[in-house]
Structure formats: structure tokens, C-alpha cells
LUMPADREN-418255 format. One record per residue: residue in three letters; x, y, z of N, C-alpha, C, O in turn. Coordinates in steps of 0.001 Angstrom, whole numbers, plus 500000, padded with zeros to 6 digits. Example, Ala and Ser with C-alpha at 12.3 -4.5 7.8 and 13.67 -1.06 7.14 Angstrom:
# residues 2
ala513190494310507800512300495500507800513200496700507800514236496681508465;ser512850497750507080513670498940507140512900500030507870513409501138508039;
//
This chain:
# residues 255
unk270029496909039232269820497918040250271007497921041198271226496997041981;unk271809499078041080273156499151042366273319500470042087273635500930040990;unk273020501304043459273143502157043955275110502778044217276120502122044467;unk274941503971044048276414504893043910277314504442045274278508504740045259;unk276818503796046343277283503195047344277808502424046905279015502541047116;unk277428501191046068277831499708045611276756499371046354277208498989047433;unk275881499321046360274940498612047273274366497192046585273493497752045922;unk274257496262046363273617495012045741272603494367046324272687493723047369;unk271470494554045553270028493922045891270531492782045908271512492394045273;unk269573491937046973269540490724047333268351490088046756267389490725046327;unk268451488797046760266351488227046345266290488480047295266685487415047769;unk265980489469048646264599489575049097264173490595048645262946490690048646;unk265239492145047898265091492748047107264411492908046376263597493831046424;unk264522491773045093263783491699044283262528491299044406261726491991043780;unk261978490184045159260878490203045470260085491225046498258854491200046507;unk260621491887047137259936492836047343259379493717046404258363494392046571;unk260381493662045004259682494786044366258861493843043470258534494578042538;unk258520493035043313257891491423042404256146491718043192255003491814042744;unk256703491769044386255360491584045643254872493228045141253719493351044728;unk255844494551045197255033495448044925254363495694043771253395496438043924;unk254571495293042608254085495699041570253201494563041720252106495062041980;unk253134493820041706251560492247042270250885492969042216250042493122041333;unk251089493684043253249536494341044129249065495445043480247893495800043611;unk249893496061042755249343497116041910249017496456040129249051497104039083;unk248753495165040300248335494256039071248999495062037834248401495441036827;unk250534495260038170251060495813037032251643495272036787252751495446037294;unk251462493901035615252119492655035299253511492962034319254506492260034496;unk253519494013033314254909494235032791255775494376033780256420493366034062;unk256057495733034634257298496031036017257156494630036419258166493984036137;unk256155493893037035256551492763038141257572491598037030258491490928037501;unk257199491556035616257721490879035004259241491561034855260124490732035076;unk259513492305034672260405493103034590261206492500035760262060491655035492;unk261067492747036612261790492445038059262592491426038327263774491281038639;unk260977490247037983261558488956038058262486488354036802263158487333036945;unk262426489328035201263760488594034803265051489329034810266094489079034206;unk264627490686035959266106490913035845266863489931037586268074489736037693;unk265809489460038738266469488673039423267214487095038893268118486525039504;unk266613486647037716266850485683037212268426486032036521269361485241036646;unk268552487416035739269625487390035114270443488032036313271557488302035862;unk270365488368037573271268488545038598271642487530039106272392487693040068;unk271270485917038667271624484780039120270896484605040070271436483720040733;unk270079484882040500268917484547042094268280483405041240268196483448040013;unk267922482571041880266569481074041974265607482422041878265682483650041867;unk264313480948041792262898482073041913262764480687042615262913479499042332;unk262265481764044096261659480734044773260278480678045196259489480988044304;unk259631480286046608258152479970046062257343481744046257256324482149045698;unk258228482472047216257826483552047615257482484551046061256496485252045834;unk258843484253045065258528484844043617256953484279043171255861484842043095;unk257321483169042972256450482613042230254616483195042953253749483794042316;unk254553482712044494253437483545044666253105484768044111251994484850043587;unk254044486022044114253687487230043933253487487217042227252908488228041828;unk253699486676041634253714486352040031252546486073039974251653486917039917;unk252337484579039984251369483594039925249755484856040493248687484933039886;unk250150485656041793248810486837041933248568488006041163247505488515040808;unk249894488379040944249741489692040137249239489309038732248691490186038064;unk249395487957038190248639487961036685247913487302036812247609486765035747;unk247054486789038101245455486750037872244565487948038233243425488062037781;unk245242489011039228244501489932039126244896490922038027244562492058038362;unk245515490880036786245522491546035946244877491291034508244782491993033501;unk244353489604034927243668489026034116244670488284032696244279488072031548;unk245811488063033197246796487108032201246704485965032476247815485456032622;unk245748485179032648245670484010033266246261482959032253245944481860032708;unk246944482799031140247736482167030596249125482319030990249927481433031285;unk249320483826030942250711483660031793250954483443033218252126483518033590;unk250084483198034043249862482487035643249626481267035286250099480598036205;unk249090480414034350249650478923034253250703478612033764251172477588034262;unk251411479158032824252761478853032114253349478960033317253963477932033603;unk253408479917034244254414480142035398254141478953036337255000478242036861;unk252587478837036486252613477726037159253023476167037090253163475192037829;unk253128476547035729253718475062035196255295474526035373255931473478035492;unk255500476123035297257034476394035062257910475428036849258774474594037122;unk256835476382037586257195475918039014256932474774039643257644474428040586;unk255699473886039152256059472391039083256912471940038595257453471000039178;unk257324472289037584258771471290036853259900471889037369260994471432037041;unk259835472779038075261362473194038923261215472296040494262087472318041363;unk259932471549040586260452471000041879260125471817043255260351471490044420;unk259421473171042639258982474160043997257299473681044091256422473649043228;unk257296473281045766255665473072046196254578474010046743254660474689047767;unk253374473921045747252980475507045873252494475556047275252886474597047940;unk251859476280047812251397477143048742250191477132048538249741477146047392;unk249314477101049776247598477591049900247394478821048633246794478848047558;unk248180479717049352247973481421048482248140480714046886247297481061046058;unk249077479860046512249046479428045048247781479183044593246942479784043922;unk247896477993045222246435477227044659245305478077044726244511478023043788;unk245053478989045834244157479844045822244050481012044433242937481411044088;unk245165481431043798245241482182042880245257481483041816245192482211040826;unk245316480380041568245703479804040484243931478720040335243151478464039418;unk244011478434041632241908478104041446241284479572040868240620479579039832;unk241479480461041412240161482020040966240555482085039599239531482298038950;unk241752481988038691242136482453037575241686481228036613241513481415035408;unk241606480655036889240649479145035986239167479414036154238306479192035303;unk238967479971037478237466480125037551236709481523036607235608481622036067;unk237848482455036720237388483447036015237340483024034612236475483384033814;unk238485482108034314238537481794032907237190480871032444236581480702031388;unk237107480518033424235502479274033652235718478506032966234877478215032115;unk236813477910033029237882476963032473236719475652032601237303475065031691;unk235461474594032983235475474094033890236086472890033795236293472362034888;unk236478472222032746237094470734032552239035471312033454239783470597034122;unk239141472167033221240474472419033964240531472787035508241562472580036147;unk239608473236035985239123473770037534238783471900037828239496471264038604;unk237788471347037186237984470177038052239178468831037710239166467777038346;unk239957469072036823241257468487036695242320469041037886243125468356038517;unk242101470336037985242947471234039407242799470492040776243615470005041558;unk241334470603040754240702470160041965240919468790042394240860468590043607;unk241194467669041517241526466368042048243033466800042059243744466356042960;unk243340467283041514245156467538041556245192467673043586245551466821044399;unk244592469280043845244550469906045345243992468456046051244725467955046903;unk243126467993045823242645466291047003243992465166046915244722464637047754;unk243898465132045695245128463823045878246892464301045816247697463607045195;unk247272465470046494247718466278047203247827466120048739248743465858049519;unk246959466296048808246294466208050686245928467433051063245479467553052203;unk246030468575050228245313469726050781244338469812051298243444468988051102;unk244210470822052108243034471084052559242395472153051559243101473054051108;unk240941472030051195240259473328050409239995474529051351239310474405052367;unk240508475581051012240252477009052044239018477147051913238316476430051200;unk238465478494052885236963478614052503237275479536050886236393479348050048;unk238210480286050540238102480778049493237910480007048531236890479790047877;unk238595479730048485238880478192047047237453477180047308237205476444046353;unk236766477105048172235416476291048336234053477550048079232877477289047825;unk234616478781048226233378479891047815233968480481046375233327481469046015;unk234995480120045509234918480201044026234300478845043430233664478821042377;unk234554477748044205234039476677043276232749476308042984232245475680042053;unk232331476819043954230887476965044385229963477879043529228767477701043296;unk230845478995043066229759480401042282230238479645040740229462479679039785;unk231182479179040674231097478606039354230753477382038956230815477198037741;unk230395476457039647229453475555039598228055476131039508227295475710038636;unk227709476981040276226358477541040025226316478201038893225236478104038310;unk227188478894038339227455479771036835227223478881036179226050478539036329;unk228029477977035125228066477085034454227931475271034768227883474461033842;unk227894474943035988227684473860036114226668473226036314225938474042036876;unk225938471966036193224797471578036654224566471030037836225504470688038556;unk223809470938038046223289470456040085224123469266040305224990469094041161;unk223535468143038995224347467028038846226338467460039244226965467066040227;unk226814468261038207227955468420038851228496468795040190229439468354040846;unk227388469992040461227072469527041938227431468664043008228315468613043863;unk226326467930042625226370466999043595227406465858043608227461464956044443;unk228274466053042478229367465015042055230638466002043343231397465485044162;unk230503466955043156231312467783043762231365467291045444232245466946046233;unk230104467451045472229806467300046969230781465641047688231658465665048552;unk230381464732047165230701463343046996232089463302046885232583462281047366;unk232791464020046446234535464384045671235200464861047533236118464241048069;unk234644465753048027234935466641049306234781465715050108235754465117050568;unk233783465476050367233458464102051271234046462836051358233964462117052354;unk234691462530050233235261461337050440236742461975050406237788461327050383;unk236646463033050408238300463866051078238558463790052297239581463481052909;unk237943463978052487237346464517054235237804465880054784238570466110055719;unk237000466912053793237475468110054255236828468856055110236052468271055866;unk236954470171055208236251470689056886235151470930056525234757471212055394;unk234273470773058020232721470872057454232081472472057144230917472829056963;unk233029473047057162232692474586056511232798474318055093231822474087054379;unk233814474348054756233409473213053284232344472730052860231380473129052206;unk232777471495053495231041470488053231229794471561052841229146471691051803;unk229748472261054113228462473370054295228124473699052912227231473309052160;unk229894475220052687229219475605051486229124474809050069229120475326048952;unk229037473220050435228282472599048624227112472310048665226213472378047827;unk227186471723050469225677471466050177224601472795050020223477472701049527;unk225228474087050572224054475114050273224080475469048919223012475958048551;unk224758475404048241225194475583046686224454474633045914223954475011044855;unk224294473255046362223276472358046004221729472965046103221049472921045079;unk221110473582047428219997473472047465220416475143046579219857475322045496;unk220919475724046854220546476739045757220294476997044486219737478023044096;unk220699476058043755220437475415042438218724474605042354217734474657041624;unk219134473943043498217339473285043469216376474237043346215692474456042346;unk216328475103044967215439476375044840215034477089043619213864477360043346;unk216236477432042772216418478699041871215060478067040689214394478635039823;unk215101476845041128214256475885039627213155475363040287212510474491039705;unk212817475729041393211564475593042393211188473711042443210117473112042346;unk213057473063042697212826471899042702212301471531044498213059470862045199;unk211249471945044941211228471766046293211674470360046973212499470197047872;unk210769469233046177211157467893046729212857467430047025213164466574047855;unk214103468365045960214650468001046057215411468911046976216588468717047278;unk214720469861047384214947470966048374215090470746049361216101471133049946;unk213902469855050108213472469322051094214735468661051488215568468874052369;unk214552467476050207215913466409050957217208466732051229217963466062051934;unk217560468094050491219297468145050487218956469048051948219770469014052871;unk217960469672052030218083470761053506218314469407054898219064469411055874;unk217485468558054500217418467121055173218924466676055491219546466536056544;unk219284466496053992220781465889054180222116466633055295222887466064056068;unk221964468026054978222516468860055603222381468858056925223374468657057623;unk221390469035057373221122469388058795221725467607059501222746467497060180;unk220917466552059166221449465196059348223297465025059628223758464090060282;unk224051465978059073225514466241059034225795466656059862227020466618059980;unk225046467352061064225340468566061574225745469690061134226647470299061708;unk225087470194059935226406471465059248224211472179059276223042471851059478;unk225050473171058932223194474396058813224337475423057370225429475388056802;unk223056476203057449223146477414056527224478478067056594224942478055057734;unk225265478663055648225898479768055924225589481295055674226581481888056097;unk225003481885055359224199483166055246222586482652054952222039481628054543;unk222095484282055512220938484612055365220877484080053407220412482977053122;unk221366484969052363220600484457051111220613483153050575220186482997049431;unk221049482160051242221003480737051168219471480473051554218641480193050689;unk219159480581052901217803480515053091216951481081052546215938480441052265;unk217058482710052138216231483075051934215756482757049951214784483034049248;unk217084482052049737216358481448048117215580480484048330214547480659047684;unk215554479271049091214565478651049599213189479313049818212122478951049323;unk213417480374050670211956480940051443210976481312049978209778481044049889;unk211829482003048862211334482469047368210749481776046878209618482027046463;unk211502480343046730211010479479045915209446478996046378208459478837045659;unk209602478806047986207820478351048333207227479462048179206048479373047838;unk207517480164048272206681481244048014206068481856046546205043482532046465;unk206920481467045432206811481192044062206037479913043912205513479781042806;unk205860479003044717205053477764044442203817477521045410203297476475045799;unk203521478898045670202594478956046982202636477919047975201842477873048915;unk203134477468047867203548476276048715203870476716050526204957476704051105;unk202410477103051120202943478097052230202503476857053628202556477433054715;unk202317476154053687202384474814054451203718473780054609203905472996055539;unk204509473982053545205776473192053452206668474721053842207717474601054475;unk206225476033053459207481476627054041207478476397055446208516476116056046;unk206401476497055991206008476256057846206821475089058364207458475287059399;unk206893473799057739207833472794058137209098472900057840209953472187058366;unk209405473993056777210946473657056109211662474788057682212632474514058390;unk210593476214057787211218477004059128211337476290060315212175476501061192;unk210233475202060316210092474527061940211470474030062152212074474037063225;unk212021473475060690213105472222060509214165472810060879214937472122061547;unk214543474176060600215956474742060680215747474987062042216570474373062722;unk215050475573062620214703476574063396216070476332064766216786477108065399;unk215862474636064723217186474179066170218733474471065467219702474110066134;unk218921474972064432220139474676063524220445476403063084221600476827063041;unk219413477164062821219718478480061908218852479773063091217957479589063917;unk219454480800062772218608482027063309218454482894062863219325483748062693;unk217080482993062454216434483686061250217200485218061423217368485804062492;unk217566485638060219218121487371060300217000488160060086215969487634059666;unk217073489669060379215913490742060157215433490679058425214279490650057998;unk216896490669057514216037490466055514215568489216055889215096488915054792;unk215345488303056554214903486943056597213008487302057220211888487162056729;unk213371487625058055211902487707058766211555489118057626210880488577056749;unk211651490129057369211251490865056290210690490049055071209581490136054544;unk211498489427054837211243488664053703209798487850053678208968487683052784;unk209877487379055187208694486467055059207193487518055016206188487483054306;unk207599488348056054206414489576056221205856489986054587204652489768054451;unk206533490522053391206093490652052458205469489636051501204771489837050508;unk205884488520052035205224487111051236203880486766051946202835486403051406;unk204103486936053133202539486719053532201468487563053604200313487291053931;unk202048488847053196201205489876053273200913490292051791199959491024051528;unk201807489780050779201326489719049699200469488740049431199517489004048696;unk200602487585049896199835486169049332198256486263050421197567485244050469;unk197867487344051115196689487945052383196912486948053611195851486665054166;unk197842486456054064197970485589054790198228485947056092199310485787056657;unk196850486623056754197317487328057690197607486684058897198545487114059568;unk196860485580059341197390484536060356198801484175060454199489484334061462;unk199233483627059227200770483615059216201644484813059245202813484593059561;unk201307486049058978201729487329058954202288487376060705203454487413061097;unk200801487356061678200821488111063075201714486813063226202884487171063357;unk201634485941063245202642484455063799203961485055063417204685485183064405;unk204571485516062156205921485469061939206535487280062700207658487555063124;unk205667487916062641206060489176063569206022489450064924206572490342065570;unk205132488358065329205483488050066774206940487098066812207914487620067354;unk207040486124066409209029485669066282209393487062066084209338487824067049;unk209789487514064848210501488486065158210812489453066054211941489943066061;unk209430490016067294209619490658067967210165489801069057210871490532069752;unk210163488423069587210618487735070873211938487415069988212461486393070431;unk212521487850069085213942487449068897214302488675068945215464488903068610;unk213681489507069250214414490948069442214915491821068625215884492537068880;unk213832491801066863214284492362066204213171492961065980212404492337065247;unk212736494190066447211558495224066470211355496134065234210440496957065217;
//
């Protein structure tokens, strides 16, 4: 590329146009780009390599975003959050999982920190294909990292969501136990409200009363939350517990 001026792209040039075609997950041009900066004599540095390493996981080449990634460990370049972040989702999509958790001790004994992104993919694919057990191996892995307790949060709710889904209450109980004991609570309403399902699938409407009492200093129930409960007790004729949970809702000010 040189313009009737003589004008000569620079690498920031080229990666600008590396970064534009990324984003339009048009992995031939971005490839294109980057080997004609290579044969203009430019390095690829980490700024290339990001826009690479994104544009072919969102185009779904996730073999050619590890070759590259491989490529850029053995050149001696240290990735970036945004790396690891693209290069965790593209294993996850691949649902790689013996390679996502080979990654994952790679990112700890590193010293990274896990983003919330990279801790809310590991999380839906542990629940996809993994078992509670892996789970909870997971949980134990973070923890003895010592990563942030937004983190922490979302395994342990990822834990009880797995319990719930299998109406393991006892073991429901304890991980909601474990959690709160941390100081960490819920992060969304459908975390709780798979819990609220499950007692309610196990009629179990005496333990939901203690499991709400339990959060109650820690979480604040949302409007699908109190909805939620209104149709369970009014399906199961429970009208005592019905007027009890719509009076909360109205002194929390959701009419």
C-alpha cells in the first residue's frame, strides 16, 4: 500500500487496518494485512496479535487463533487480559474442556487476575459440559489463587446452580451456606430464582421460608423474584404464604 504521494504505511497503519477487518470478523482481509505488514518488514506486535487472535474467534477459526497464539508465545510477546479473554471464549466455544482447564492453570500460575468475562465463560461451560464435581474443583483452583470475590461469587452460584437444576437441596442449602459465610451473595435474580424452582418442584415450601429468611440480610429480592414466588404459592393454594410474600413486595415498593 503507497499512495501517488509516496506516502508509506507505518505498523500503526497496518494494524489499524488488522483492528478493522477484526471487527468486521473478516478473517481473510485481516489475514491479508497482517502478511503483507510482515512482508513490509514490521514485527507483529502484541497490538497485531490482539486484533488477530479476536477477529478469528469471532469468525469461528479457532484453530487459527491458537496457532497464532502459539506463534506469539514462542516470539517472546506477553499476552494481554483482551488475549486471554479471546483465546479463553474460543476454547470455550470449542468446549475444548481438557484444554480450557490446561489454559486456566496456565492464566493462575501466571499471576493473572480472572476478569469477570473469562469467570462468566467458565462458568456456562462448566455448567454445559462439566460436572458439579468439576465444579467444585474449580471453585478450590480460584480460591487458592486468591482471586476477586466477584469471581469467587460467580462459582459458587454456578455451583448451587447445578445443585438446584437436580433438586439437590441438601447440597443447596450448604453451598448457599458456604457463600453467604464468605461474605459474597447472589449475582442476579436467575441464580436465586433456580433455587426458588427447585423447592418448589420438591414442595419443599418450609425450607424455601428459611432458605428466603437466610439471604434476606445479603440479597434483595427483584419484582421476577417476588412474581415468581406469587405463582408458586398460588399454584401449590398456599394462600397464607401468598398474602405474606405480597405484602414484602408491597413494603419493598414494588406494587
Amino acid at each position: 500500500m503507497e499512495s501517488s504521494e509516496g506516502y508509506k504505511p507505518n505498523s500503526d497503519t497496518y494494524n489499524a487496518f488488522i483492528s478493522a477487518f477484526s471487527s468486521l470478523r473478516n478473517a481473510d482481509a485481516m489475514q491479508a494485512w497482517y502478511l503483507a505488514k510482515t512482508a513490509a518488514g514490521f514485527s507483529v506486535d502484541l497490538q497485531t496479535y490482539e486484533s488477530l487472535i479476536s477477529g478469528f474467534v469471532k469468525a469461528r477459526k479457532y484453530d487459527s487463533a491458537e496457532k497464532l497464539y502459539e506463534e506469539m508465545m514462542a516470539s517472546g510477546v506477553t499476552p494481554n487480559i483482551p488475549i486471554l479473554e479471546n483465546m479463553l471464549e474460543g476454547l470455550c466455544k470449542w468446549k475444548s474442556f481438557d484444554k480450557v482447564k490446561e489454559f486456566l492453570e496456565f492464566v493462575l500460575d501466571g499471576r493473572w487476575e480472572i476478569s469477570s468475562r473469562m469467570a462468566e465463560r467458565l462458568v456456562r461451560l462448566y455448567v454445559e459440559v462439566g460436572t458439579v464435581e468439576d465444579m467444585e474443583e474449580l471453585l478450590v483452583t480460584v480460591m487458592n489463587a486468591n482471586q476477586a470475590s466477584e469471581i469467587l461469587s460467580r462459582v459458587h452460584c454456578g455451583i448451587i446452580r447445578m445443585y438446584a437444576s437436580s433438586d439437590r437441596l441438601d447440597d443447596v442449602e450448604y453451598s448457599v451456606g458456604r457463600l453467604l459465610k464468605q461474605g459474597l451473595s447472589f449475582n442476579c435474580p436467575d441464580d436465586v430464582e433456580k433455587v426458588i424452582c427447585s423447592y418448589f418442584r420438591q414442595a419443599a415450601y418450609d425450607r424455601l421460608d428459611l432458605f428466603l429468611e437466610h439471604i434476606k440480610g445479603y440479597y434483595v429480592l427483584t419484582r421476577s423474584t417476588y412474581d415468581l414466588l406469587i405463582a408458586g404459592y398460588r399454584r401449590a393454594g398456599l394462600s397464607e404464604k401468598l398474602d405474606m410474600v405480597m405484602k414484602h413486595m408491597l413494603s419493598a415498593g414494588l406494587s
